[in-house]
N, C-alpha and C positions, 0 to 999 in steps of 0.2 A: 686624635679627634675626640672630643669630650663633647657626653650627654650632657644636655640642659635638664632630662629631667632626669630627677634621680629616682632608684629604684626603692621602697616602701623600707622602710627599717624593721628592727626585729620587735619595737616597742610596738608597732601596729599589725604586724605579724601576731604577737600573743596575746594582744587585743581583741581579735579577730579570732584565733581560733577556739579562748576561750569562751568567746560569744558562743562560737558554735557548738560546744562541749555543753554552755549552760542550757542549748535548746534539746541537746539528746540526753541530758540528764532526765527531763521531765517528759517526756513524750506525752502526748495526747491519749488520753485515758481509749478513746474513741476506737483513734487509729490501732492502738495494739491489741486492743479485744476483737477488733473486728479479724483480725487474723486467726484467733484464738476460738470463735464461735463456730467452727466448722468443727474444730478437735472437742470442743466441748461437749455438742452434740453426738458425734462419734461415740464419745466415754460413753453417755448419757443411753444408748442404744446397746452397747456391749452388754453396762450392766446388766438393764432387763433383761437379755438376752442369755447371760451367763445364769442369772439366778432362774430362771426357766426350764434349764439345759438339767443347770444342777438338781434341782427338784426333782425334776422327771427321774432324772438318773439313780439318785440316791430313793425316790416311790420304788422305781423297777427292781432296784436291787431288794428293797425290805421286803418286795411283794412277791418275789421268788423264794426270797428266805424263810418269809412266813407263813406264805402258800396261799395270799390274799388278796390275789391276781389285780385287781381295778381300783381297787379302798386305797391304800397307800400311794398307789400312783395320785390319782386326782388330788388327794391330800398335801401330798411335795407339790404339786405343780400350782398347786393353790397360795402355798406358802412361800416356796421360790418365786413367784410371778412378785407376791405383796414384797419379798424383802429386795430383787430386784430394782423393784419402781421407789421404793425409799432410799437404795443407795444411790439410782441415778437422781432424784429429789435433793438432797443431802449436795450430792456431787454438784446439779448446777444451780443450790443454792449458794457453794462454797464459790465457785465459777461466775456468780454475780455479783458476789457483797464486794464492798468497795475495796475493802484489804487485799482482795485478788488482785485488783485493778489499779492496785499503787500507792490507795490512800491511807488512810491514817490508821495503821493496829492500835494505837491505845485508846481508844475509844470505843473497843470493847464489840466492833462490828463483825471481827474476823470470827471463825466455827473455828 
């Protein structure tokens, strides 16, 4: 017993799956950052957090060593805090510019 219709050949087979290959080439700038913007922010929190931690750490340590009890503390924590907020700054400038996001490095947008 013989079909009347016949089944797709392999020319519209890799018709087809190339189409589908050329839309996951390009993804939607949109859709993939929107995934991305929870872990950005993440980093963005670490960092302050880390340059905070470190200051204070590295105050208490010089201020036992030097016997300068409060002065060097505030001073790290001053300075960790500022260099904190510049690498998370730096980070989700790097995390917005469009080279993050797919487009075009020669044009000089990428850090």
């Amino acid at each position: 017993m013989a079909r009347k219709d016949r089944p797709p050949s392999f020319e519209e087979f890799d018709a087809k799956l190339e189409k589908l290959r050329e839309q996951r080439r390009a993804p939607p700038a949109r859709r993939r950052r929107r995934g991305l913007a929870a872990a950005d922010g993440m980093q963005a929190g670490i960092e302050v957090v880390a340059g905070i931690i470190g200051g204070v750490l590295l105050g208490y340590g010089l201020d036992s060593w030097f016997g300068t009890r409060p002065l060097l503390v505030i001073v790290f924590f001053l300075l960790g805090s500022f260099a904190g907020l510049l690498n998370a700054y730096r980070h989700l400038r790097r995390a917005g510019s469009p080279a993050a996001e797919g487009g075009d490095e020669a044009n000089g947008d990428a850090v």
